[in-house]
Structure formats: C-alpha cells, structure tokens
C-alpha positions as CSV (number, residue, x, y, z in Angstrom):
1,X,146.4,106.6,87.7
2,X,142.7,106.8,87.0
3,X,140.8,110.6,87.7
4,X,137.8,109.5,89.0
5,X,136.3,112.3,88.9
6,X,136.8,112.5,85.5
7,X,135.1,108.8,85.2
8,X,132.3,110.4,87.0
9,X,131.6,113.0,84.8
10,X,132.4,111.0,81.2
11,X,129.7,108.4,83.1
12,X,126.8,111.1,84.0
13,X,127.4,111.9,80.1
14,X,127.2,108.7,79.0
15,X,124.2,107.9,80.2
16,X,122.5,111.4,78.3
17,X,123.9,110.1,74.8
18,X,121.6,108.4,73.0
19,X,123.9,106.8,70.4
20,X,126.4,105.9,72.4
21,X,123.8,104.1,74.7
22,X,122.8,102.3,71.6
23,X,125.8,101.4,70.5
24,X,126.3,99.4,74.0
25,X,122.9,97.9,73.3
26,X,123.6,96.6,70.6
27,X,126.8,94.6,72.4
28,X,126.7,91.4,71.4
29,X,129.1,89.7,74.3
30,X,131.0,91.1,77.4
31,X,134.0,91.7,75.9
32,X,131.9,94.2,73.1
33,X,130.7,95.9,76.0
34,X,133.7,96.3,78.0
35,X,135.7,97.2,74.7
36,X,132.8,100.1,74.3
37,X,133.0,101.1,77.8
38,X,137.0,101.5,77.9
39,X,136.7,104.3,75.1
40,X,133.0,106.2,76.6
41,X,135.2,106.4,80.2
42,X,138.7,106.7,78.5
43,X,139.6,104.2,80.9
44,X,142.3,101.8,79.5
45,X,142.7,99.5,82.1
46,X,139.0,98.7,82.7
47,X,138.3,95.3,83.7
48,X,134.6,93.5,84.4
49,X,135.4,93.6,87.9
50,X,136.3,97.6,87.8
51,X,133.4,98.0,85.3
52,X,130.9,96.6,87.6
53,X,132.4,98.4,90.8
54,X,132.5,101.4,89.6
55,X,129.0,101.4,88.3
56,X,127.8,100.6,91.8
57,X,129.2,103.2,93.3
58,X,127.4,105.7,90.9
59,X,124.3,104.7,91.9
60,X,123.5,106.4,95.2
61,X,124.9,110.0,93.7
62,X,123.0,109.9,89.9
63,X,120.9,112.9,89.2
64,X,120.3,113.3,85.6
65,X,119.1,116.2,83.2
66,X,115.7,114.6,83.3
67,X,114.5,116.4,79.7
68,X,117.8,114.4,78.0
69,X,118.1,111.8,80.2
70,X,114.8,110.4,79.3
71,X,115.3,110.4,76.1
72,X,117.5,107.5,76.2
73,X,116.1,105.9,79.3
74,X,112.5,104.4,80.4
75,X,111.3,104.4,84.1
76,X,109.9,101.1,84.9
77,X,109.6,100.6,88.6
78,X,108.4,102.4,91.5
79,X,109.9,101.4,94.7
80,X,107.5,102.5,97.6
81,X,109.9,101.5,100.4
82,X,112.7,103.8,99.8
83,X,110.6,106.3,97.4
84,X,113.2,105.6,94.1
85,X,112.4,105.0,90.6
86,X,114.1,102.4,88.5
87,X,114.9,102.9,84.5
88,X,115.8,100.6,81.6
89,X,116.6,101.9,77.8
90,X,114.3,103.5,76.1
91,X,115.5,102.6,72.5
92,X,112.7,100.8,71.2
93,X,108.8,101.3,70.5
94,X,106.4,100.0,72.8
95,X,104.3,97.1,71.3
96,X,103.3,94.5,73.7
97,X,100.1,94.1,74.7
98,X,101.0,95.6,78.3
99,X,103.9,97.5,79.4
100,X,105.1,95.2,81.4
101,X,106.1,92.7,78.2
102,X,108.1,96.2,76.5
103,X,109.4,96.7,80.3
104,X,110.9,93.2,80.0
105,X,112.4,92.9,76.4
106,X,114.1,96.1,77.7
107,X,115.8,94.1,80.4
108,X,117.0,91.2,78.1
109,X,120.4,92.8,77.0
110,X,123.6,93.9,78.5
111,X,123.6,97.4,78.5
112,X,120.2,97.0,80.8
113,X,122.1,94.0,82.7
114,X,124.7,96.0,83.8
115,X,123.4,99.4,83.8
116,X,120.5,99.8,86.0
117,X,119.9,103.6,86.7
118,X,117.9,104.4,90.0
119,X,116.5,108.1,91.4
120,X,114.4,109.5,94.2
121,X,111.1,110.0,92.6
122,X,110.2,113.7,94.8
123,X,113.4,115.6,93.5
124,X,112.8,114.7,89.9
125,X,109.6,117.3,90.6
126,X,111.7,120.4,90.1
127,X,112.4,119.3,86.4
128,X,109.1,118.3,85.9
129,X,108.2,121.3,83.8
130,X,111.5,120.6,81.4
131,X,109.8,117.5,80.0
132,X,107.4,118.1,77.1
133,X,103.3,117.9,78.3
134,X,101.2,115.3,77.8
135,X,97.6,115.5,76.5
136,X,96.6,111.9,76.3
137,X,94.4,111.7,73.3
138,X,92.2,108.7,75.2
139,X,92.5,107.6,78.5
140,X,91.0,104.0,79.1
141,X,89.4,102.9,82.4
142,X,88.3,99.6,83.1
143,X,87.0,96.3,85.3
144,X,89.3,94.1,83.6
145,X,88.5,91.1,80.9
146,X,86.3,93.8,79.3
147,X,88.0,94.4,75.7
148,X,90.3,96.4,76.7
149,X,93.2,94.9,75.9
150,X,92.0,94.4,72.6
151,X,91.3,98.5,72.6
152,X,95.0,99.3,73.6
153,X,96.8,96.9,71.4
154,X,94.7,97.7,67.9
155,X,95.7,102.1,69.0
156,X,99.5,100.2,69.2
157,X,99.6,99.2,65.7
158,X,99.0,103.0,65.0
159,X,102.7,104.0,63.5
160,X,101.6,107.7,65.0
161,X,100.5,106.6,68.2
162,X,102.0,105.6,71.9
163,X,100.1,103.3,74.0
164,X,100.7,102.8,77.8
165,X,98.7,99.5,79.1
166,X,98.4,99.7,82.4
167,X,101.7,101.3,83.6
168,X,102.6,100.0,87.2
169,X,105.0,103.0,87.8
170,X,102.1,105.0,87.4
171,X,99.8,103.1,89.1
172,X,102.0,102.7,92.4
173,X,102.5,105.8,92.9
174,X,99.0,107.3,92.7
175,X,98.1,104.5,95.3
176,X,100.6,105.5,97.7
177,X,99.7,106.9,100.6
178,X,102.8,108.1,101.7
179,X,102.6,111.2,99.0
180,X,100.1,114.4,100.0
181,X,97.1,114.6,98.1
182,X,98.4,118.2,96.9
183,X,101.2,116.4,95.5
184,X,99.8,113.7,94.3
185,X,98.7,114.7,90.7
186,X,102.2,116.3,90.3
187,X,104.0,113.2,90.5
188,X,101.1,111.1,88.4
189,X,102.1,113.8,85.3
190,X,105.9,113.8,85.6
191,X,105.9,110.1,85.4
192,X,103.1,110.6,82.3
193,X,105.6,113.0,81.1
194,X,108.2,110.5,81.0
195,X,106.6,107.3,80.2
196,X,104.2,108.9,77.6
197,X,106.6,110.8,76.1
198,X,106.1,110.8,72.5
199,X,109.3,110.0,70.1
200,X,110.2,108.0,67.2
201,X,107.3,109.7,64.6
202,X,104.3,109.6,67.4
203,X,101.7,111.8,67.9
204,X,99.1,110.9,70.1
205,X,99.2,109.3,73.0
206,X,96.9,106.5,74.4
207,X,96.6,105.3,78.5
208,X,95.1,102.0,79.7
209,X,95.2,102.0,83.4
210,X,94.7,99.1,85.8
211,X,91.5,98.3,86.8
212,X,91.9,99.5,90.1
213,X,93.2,103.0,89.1
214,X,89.7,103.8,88.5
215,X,89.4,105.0,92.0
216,X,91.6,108.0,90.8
217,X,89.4,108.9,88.3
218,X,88.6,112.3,89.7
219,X,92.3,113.6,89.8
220,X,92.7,112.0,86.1
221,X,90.1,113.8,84.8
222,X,91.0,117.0,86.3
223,X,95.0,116.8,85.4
224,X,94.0,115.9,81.2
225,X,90.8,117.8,80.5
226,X,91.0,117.8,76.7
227,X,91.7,113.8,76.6
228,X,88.6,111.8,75.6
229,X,87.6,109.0,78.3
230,X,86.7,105.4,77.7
231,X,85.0,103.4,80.5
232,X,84.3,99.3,79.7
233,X,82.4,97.0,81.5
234,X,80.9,94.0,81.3
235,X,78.6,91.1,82.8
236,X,79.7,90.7,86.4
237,X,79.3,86.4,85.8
238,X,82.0,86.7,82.5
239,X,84.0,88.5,84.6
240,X,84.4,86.5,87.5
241,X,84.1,83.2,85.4
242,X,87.5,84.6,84.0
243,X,89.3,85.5,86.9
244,X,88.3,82.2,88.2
245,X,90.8,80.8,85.5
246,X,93.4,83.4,85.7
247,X,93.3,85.8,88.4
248,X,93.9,89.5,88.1
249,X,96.3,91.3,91.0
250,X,92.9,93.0,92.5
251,X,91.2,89.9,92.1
252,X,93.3,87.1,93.9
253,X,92.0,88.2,97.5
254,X,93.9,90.5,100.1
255,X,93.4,94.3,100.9
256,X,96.6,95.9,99.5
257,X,94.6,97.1,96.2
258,X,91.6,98.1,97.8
259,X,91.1,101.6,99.5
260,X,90.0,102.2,102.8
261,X,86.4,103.0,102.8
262,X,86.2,99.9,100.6
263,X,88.0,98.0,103.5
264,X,85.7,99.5,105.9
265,X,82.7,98.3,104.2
266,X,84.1,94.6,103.8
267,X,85.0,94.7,107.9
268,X,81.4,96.4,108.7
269,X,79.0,93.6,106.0
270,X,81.0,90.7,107.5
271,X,82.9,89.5,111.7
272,X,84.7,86.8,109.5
273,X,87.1,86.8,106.5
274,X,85.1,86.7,103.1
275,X,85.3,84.3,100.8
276,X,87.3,84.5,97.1
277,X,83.7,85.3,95.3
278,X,82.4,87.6,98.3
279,X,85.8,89.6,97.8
280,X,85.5,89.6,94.0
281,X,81.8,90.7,94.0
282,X,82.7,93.7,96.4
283,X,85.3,94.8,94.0
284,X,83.3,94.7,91.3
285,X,80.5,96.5,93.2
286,X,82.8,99.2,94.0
287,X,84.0,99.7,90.1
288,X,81.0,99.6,88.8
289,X,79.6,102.4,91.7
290,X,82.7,104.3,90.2
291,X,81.8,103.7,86.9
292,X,78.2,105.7,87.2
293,X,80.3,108.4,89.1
294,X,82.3,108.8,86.5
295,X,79.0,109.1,83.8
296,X,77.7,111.3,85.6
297,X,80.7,113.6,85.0
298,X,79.6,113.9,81.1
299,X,83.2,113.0,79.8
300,X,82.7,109.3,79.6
301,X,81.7,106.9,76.6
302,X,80.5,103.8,78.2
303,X,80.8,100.7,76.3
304,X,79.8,96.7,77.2
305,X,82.0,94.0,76.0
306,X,79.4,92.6,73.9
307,X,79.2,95.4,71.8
308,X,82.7,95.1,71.6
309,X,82.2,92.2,70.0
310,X,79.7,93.3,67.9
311,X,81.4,96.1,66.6
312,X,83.3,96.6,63.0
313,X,86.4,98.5,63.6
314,X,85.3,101.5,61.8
315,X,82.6,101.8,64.0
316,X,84.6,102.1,66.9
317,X,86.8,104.6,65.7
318,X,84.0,106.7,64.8
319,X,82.5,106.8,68.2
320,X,86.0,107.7,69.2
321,X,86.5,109.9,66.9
322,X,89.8,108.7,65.6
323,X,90.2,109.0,61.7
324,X,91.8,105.9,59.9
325,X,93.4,105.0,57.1
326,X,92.3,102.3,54.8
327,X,95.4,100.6,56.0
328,X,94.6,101.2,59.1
329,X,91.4,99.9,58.9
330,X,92.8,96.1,57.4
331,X,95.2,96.1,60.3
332,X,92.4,96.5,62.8
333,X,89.9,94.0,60.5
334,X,93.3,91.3,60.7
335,X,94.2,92.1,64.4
336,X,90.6,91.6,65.8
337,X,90.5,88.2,64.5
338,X,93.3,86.9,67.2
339,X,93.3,86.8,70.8
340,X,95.0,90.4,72.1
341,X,96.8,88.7,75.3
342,X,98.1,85.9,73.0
343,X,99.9,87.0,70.0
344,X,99.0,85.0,66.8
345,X,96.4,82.5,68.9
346,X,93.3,83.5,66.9
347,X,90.1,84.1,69.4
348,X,88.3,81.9,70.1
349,X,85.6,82.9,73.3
350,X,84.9,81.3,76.0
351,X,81.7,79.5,76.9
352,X,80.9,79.4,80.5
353,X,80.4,76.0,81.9
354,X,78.6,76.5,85.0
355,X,75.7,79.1,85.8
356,X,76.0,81.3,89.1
357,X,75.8,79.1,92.1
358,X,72.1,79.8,93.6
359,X,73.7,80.7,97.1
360,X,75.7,83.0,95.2
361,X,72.2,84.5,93.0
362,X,70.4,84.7,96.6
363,X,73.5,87.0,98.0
364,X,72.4,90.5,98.8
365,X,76.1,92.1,97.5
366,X,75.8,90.3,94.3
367,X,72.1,90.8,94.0
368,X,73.1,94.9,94.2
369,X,76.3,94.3,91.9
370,X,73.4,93.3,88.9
371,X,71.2,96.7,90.1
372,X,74.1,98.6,89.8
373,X,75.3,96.7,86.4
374,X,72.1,97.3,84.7
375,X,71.7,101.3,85.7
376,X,74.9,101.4,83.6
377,X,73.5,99.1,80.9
378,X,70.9,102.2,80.9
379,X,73.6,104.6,80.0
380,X,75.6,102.9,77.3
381,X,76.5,105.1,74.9
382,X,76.0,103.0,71.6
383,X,72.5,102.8,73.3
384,X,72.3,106.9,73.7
385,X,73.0,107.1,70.0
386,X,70.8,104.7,68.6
C-alpha cells in the first residue's frame, strides 16, 4: 500500500532539487517522465493517471522553502483574483527580448506540462528576507517604441548580466489595488528578489518595466536607491504612428491600465467616450508629465530615440557608466544592426506615411502633449553634457 504521506514529503523535496528537476526536464516522452517520477516518489506502481492525480492534489497545500525553492523554479504569473502566484522552471538563462518569450520556452516541456507549482503571494512575505537582495544596477522606464527594447536585449547579451523586460508578475501586482500601500513595496522586492535573482555566473542585474509602470516611479526609486535610472522618450507622432500598426496593452483603449486621477481627467475633458487617438494622446500626456517628475528627482538620464539612433555603442555605455569589453563592444556593434523585437530581421526604420491629421494638430490635449514633449527635449541629458 502506498504512504502518502511519505509521497507528500518525497514530492515537497522534489520540487527543492535542482538536478533532479533537471533530469525530468530533460524527459524526452511520458514514459521518461513517469520512469523518473516512479524512483523521486519510490512509488512502483505509478501510473499517468495516479501521476497526474496526485499532483493535483498537492497543489492547494504547497508551501516551499522560498530561498531553495526558487532556485529551481521561476514565478511567472500573478493571479489578481485569488491573490496566487504561478511558477515554471527556472533552468535556463533569460534571453528573449521580453520575459514573456523566456516565460514561454519554459512552458514547452513536460516537466512544466505536468508540474505547475502555484502559492499565495502575501504568505511568501515572511521568507522574503531569506532570498538574496537585489540592487538592480539600471532600472529602465519608458513610453514604449522608444529604444528600449533595443537597450534591454544588447545588457542580455552581457554573460555577467540578468535582464528583466518588462515583467508582468511584477507589474500586476504593483497595480493592484487590493494590496495597502504600506505593503505594496514589500511585495514589488520579494518578487524582484525572485525574478531578478542572480545565478548561473551573473552579476548585475538589469529591469525594463512596462510603460505604464512608470506611474510607480516614486516607490521604485525609494526601494533601489543605488540603481542608476534610464527614462526614454520620443516624438509623440512616431509613437502613435507605431501603435497604430501594432498596439501596445496601454494603448489599445480601455481604463484597466490607467489610474484613477488619470480616469478622472478623461471623464471631466470629455460627456462622451474618446476616441482611439484622444485615449492615446492622454496616455502619452500623462507619461511624459511623469517623465519631468521623475527629472526633477536628479536620478534620471533622459534620452530621445533619435539619439538612440545616433549613438555608437560605446557611447552609450559611457553615459551609463558600464565598462565593456572589446568583445563586448562587437556584440553590441553586430546586435544594433537587426531589429531587437525580431531576431535576425536586420532594421530597417520606418517612414511615416501620413503627417498628423490637422483636426488632430488643432486639439488642445495634443497641442499640450508637444509643450510638455519639448520641456523634456530641454532636459536631455546628451544635451546637458554637450
């Protein structure tokens, strides 16, 4: 007869071994995986049907060491309605162009197909101070379609360093309104501390956040006071030219991105819904208002896209502050030839086809989104330096 409870416990260690874990990722059919499973639980008579029951009943009781279980295992998912946190293996280093492309080649084996850990986010706080700290060495805010992609990926080539592009986990819980604001930052670091935490020879530690998460820019600042800060902006027309062929999540219309003063103000300008470009010129209105807030708190460098583009490499690293090798130099040279969303497409920009409609040039809100686009213009810091 099978001791569950010894099951149980052979599970719970499972899932804190590291090479055991990799040996199931590396399964390369069911059987393998079963086969593996039968010795980890010392469960002859395990079966895919057992397997997967079993499993399911672990789910609702799982507690981990936090400091070993992340080690082996990645939180990916922030579930707002029932407050949990999702994880897939950790057993690879992130090198996507977002996280969400490493979130998803985690998901594309067995081990994450039939092992899919899940915790309530608040308890994990009392083991925050296990994990290592963080001290993210740059911290990357954005409008989005500004470069920053291209910023974020060339750090990701870095052997030494760890990038997170715009982690939703991260995101969705700082925008949750459900958590005190005393609270708040504490949660925001012990999912840095377990997203960001360094392994496999890195170092430092890079953050590009979604565009919208520059609304928490206070509370970031305040939590990582050594890390530097980037801010990128660009030409409100290139912006909205490009979401007009893709659209971003806080640009495809809606409220649920936007806070409530900024929902306030859209209600109070307007007795009727606004239009796609109205919404998209009040979001941008309201980054780049937090963008000169965030100047004036002295931390920020503040660069355009265009002088992205103008830019060697080794210039931007200098104004960083970021030492490279030679090597690391040719791999930046190479990589900024090619177009950082598509891997391998070289870059090729793109030449607006139509100017600003005049109704659209005569609109007060846009009208004050170029005022407030040029002050910053003012405060570049290329332009500081020169």
């Amino acid at each position: 007869m099978v001791d569950f409870k010894e099951q149980q416990q052979r599970y719970w260690q499972l899932l804190h071994q590291p090479e055991s874990l990799f040996l199931l990722h590396r399964a390369n059919d069911v059987e393998h995986f079963i086969a593996l499973m039968t010795d980890f639980l010392a469960w002859p008579e395990l079966s895919l049907e057992h397997m997967l029951a079993f499993i399911a009943l672990q789910q609702d009781s799982f507690i981990p060491d936090l400091d070993r279980f992340s080690q082996a295992w990645f939180p990916c998912r922030y579930h707002s309605q029932h407050k949990t946190v999702s994880w897939v293996p950790a057993l690879h280093k992130l090198s996507k162009p977002f996280l969400e492309d490493d979130i998803s080649d985690a998901r594309r084996c067995l081990l994450a197909s039939f092992i899919q850990p899940s915790t309530l986010l608040e308890p994990l706080l009392s083991q925050r101070e296990s994990l290592p700290i963080v001290n993210p060495s740059l911290m990357i805010f954005h409008w989005s379609r500004c470069g920053s992609t291209l910023v974020s990926s060339s750090f990701a080539l870095l052997e030494t360093c760890r990038v997170l592009s715009e982690s939703m986990l991260c995101s969705d819980v700082m925008h949750d309104d459900h958590w005190p604001l005393a609270l708040k930052p504490q949660l925001v670091d012990l999912c840095l501390r377990l997203q960001g935490r360094l392994r496999l020879g890195e170092r430092k530690l890079v953050i590009k956040w979604n565009a919208w998460d520059l609304a928490c820019w206070p509370m970031l600042l305040e939590l990582y006071p050594k890390s530097r800060v980037l801010c990128l902006i660009r030409n409100p027309k290139d912006i909205i030219d490009s979401h007009q062929r893709v659209a971003g999540r806080h640009m495809a219309g809606g409220q649920s991105l936007l806070p409530t003063e900024l929902q306030t103000q859209q209600m109070e300008n307007t007795d009727t819904e606004p239009s796609l470009d109205e919404f998209r010129t009040t979001v941008l209105q309201y980054l780049a208002q937090l963008s000169l807030a965030l100047h004036q708190s002295s931390r920020v460098i503040l660069l355009d896209y265009h002088q992205l583009t103008d830019f060697k490499p080794t210039t931007f690293s200098t104004i960083l502050g970021w030492a490279l090798s030679e090597g690391e130099i040719e791999r930046w040279q190479h990589h900024w030839r090619f177009d950082a969303k598509q891997q391998g497409q070289l870059f090729t920009p793109v030449v607006p086809n139509e100017p600003v409609p005049i109704r659209e040039c005569q609109n007060p809100s846009w009208q004050q989104l170029l005022i407030t686009y040029n002050q910053l213009l003012q405060r570049l810091y290329w332009d500081k330096k020169a």
